[in-house]
Every structure is written in structure tokens, then in C-alpha cells.
TORKEZA-558188 format. One record per atom (N, C-alpha, C, O): residue in one letter; x, y, z; residue number from 1; atom name. Coordinates in Angstrom, 3 decimals. Layout:
N
R;a;X;Y;Z;NUM;CA
...
END
This chain:
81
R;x;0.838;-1.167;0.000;1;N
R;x;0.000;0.000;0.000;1;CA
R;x;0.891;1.240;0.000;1;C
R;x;1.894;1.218;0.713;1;O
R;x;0.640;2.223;-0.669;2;N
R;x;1.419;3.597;-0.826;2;CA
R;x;1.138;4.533;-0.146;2;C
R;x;0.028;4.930;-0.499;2;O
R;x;1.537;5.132;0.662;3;N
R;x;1.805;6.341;1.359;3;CA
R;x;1.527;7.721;0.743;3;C
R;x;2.419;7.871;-0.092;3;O
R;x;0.846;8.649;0.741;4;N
R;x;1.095;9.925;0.233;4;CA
R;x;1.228;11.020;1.146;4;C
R;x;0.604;11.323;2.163;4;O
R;x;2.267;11.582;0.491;5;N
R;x;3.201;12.495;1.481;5;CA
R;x;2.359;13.882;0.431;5;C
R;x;2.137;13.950;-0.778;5;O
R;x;2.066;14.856;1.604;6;N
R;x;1.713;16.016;1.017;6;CA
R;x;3.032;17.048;1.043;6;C
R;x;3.289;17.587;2.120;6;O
R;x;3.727;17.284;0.084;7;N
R;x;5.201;18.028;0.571;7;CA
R;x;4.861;19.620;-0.013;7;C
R;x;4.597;19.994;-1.156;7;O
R;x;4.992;20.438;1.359;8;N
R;x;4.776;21.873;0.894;8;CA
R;x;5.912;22.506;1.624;8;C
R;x;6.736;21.860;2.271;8;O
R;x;5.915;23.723;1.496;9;N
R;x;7.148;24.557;2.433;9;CA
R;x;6.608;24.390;3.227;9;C
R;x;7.215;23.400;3.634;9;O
R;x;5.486;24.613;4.246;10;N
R;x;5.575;24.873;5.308;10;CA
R;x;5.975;23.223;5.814;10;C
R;x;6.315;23.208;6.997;10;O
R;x;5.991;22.146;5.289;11;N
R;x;6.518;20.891;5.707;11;CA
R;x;8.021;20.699;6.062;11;C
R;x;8.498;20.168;7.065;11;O
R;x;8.656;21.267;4.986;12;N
R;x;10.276;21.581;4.916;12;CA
R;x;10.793;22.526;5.574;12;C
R;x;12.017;22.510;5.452;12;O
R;x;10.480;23.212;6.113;13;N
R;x;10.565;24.502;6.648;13;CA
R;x;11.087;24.110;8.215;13;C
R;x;10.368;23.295;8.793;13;O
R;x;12.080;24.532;8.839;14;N
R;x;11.686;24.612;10.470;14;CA
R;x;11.143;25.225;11.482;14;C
R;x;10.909;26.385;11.145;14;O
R;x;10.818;25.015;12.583;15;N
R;x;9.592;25.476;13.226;15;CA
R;x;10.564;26.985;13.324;15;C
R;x;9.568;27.511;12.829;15;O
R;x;11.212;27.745;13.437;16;N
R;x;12.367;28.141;13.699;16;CA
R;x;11.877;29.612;12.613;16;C
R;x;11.792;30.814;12.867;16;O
R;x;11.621;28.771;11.299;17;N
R;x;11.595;29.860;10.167;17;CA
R;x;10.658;29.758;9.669;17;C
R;x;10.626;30.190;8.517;17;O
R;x;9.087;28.993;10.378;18;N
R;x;8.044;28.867;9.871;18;CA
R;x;7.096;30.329;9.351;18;C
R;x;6.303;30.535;8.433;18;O
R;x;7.774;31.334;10.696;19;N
R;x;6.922;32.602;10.164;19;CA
R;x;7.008;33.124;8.945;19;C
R;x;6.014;33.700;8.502;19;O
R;x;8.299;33.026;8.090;20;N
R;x;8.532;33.780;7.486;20;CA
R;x;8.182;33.105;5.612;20;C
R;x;8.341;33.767;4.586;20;O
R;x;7.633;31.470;5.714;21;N
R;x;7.280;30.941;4.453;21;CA
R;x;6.228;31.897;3.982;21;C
R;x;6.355;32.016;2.763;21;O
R;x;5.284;32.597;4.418;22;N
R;x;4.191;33.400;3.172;22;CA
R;x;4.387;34.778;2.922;22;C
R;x;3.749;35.628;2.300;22;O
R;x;6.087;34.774;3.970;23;N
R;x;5.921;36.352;3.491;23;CA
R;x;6.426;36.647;2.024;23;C
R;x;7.087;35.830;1.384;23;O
R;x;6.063;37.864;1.560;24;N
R;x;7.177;38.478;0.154;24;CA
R;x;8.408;38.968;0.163;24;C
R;x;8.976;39.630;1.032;24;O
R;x;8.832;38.542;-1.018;25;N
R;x;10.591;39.115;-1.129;25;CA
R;x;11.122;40.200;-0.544;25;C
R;x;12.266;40.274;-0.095;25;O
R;x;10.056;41.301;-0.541;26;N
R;x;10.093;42.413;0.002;26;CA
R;x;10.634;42.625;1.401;26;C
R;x;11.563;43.353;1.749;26;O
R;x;9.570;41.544;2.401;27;N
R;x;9.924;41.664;3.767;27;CA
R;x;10.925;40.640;4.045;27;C
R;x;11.299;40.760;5.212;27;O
R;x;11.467;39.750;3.485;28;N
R;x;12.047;39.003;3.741;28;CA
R;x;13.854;39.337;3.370;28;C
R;x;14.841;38.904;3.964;28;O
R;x;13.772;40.272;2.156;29;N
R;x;14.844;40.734;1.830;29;CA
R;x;15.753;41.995;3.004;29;C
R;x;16.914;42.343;3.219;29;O
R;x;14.451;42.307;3.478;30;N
R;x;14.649;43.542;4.875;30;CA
R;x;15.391;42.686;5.675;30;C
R;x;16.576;42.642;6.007;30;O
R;x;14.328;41.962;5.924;31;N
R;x;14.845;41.025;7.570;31;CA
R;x;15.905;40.436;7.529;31;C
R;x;16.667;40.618;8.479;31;O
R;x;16.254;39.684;6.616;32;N
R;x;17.180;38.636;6.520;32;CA
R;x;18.624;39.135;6.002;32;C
R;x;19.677;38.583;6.318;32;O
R;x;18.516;40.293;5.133;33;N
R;x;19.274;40.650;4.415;33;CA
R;x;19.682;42.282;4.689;33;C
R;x;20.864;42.625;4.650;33;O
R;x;18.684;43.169;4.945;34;N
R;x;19.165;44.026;5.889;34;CA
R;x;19.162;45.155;4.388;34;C
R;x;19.706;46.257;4.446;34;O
R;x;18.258;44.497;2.740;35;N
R;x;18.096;45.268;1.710;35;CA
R;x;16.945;45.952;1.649;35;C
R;x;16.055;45.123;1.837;35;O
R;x;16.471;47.030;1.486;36;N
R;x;15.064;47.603;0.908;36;CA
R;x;15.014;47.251;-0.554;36;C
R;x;15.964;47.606;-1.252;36;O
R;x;13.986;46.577;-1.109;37;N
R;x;13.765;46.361;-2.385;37;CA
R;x;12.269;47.268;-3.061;37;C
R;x;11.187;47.422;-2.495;37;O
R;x;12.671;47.730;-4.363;38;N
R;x;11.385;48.633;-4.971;38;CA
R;x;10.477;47.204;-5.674;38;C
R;x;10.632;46.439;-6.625;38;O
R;x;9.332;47.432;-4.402;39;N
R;x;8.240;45.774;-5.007;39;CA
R;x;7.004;47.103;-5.435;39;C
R;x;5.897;46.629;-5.180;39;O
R;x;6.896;48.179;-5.841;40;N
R;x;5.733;49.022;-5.677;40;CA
R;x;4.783;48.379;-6.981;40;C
R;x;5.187;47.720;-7.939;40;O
R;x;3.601;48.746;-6.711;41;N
R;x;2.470;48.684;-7.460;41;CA
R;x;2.294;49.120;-8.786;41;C
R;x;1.327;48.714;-9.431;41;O
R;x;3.287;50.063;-9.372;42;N
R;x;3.279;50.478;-10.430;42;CA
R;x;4.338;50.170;-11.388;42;C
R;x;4.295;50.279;-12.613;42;O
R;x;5.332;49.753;-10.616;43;N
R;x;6.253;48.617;-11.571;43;CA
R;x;5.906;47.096;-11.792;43;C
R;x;5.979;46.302;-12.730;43;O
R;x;5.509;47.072;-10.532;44;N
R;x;4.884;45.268;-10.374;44;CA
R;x;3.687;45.251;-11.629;44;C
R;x;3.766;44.356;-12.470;44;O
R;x;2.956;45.926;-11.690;45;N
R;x;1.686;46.002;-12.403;45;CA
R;x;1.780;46.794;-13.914;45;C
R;x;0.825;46.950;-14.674;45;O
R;x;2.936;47.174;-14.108;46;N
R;x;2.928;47.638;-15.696;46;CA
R;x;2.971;46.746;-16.696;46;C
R;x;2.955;45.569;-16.334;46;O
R;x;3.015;46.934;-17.712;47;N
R;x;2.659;46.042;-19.078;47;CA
R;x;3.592;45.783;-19.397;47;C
R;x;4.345;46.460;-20.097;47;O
R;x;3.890;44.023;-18.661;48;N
R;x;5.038;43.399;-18.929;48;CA
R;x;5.443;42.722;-20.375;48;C
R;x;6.416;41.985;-20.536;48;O
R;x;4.483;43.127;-21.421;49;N
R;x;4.086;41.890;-22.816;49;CA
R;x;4.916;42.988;-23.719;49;C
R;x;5.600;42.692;-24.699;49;O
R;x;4.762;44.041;-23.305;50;N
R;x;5.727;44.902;-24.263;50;CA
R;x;7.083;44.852;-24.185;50;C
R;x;7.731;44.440;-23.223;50;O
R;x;7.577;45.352;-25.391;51;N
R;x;9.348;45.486;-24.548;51;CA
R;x;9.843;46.166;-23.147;51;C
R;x;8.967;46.777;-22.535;51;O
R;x;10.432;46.149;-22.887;52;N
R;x;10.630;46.188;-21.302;52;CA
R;x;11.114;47.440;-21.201;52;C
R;x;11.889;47.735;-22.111;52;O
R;x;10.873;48.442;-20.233;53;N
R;x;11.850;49.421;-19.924;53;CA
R;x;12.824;49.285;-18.924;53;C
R;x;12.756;48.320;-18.163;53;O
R;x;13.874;50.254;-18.799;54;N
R;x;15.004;50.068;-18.369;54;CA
R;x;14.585;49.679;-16.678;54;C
R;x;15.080;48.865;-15.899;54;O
R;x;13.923;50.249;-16.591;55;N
R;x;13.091;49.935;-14.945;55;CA
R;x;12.835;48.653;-14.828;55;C
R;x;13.514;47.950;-14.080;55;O
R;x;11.729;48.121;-15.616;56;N
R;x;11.322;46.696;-15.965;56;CA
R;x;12.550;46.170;-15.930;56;C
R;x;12.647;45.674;-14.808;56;O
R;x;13.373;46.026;-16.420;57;N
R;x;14.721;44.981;-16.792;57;CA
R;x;15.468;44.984;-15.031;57;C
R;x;15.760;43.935;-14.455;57;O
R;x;15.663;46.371;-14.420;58;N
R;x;15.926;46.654;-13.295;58;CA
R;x;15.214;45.832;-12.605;58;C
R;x;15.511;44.643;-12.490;58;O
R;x;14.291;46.321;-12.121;59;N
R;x;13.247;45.133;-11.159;59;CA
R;x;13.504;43.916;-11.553;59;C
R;x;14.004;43.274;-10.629;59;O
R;x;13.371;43.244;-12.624;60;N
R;x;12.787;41.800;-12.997;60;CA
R;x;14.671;41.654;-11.979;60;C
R;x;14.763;41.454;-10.768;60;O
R;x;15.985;41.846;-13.038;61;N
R;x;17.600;41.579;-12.136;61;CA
R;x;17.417;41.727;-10.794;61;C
R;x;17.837;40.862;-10.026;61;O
R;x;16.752;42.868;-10.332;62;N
R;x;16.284;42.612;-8.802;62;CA
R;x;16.036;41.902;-7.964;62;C
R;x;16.658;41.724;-6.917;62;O
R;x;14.943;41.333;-8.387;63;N
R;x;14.361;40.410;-8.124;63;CA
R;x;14.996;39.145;-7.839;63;C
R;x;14.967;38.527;-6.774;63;O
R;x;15.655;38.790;-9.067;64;N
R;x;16.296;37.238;-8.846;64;CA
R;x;17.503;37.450;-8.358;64;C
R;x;17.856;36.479;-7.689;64;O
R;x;18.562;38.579;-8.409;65;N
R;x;19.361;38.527;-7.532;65;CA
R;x;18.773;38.076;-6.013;65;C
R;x;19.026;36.978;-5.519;65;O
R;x;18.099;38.916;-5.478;66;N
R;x;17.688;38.797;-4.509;66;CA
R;x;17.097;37.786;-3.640;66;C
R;x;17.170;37.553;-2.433;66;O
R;x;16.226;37.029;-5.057;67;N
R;x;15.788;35.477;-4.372;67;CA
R;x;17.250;35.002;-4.195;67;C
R;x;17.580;34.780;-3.030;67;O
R;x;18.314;34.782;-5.294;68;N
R;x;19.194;33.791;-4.946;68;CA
R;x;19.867;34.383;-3.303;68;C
R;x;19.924;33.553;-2.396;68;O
R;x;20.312;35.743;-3.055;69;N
R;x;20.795;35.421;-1.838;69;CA
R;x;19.848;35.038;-1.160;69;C
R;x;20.223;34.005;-0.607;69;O
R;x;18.584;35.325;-0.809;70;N
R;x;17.816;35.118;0.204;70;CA
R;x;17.984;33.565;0.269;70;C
R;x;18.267;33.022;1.338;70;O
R;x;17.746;32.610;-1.286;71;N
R;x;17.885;31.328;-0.811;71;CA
R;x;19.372;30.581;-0.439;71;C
R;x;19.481;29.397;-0.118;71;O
R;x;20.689;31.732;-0.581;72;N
R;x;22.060;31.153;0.094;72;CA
R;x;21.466;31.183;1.590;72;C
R;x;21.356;30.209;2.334;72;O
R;x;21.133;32.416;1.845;73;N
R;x;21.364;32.639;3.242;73;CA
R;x;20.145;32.005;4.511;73;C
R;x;20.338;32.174;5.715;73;O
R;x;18.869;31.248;3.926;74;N
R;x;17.984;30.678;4.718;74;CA
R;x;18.242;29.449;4.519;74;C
R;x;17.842;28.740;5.443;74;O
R;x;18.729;28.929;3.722;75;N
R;x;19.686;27.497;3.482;75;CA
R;x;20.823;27.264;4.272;75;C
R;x;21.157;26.102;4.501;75;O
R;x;21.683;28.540;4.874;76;N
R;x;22.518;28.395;5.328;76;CA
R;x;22.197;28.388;7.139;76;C
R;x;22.889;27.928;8.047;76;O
R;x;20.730;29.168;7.181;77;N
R;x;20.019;29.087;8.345;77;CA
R;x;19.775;27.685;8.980;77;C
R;x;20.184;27.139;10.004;77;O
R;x;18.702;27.212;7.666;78;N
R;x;18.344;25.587;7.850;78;CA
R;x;19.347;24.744;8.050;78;C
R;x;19.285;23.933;8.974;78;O
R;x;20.257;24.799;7.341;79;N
R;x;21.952;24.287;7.740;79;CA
R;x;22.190;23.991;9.303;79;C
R;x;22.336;23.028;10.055;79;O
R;x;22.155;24.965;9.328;80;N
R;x;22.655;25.268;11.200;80;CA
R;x;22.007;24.771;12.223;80;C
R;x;22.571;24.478;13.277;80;O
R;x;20.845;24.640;12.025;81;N
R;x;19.385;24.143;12.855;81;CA
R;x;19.813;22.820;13.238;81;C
R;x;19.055;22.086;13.872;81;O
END
């Protein structure tokens, strides 16, 4: 008989850093990282289908810079635990 495992973050996660799985890049980039990031409403929400402006291109590099440290440095959290 087979087992089913429901696997979500908050499963993987430790009790430790559970608060912080639903937050956004935004607050998480503060806390953890000690960066202010521009997440505003009017870049997030402009018309991404067109060519991009220099802003657009800005944000989007933003962005994934930012996930990757955030995921060195809560990896390196979970590490430690």
C-alpha cells in the first residue's frame, strides 16, 4: 500500500523559520538581508508583454538577484538548525 506524502514549504521549513514561508521578497529581503527592495504597485503592475523598460529589466535583475541570496542565506540558516 502507498503512502502519500503532502510536501509543501511549510513541511520543509523549520519550526524556527516557519513565520517567514508566506511572506514576500520584500519583507524578507529587509529582515534577513538588511536590503530595501522597490516591489511598488506600479512597476509590479505595468505592461510586462511589451518590450521592457530600463526599470522593468531593473526590477525583474532585482528580483532574482535577490531570491538567490535570500535562498544562500535561509539554506545556510536551515543548515545550522
Amino acid at each position: 500500500m502507498a503512502i502519500g506524502y503532502k510536501i509543501t514549504p511549510q513541511n520543509l521549513v523549520p519550526r524556527s523559520l516557519k513565520m517567514f514561508v508566506t511572506q514576500k521578497t520584500a519583507s524578507l529581503s529587509l529582515h534577513f538581508l538588511g536590503l530595501k527592495i522597490d516591489k511598488s504597485d506600479q512597476i509590479r503592475r505595468s505592461k510586462w508583454s511589451d518590450p521592457l523598460s530600463t526599470r522593468q529589466v531593473k526590477y525583474a535583475a532585482t528580483d532574482a538577484d535577490i531570491s538567490l541570496k535570500l535562498f544562500d542565506c535561509l539554506t545556510a540558516k536551515i543548515l545550522k538548525l
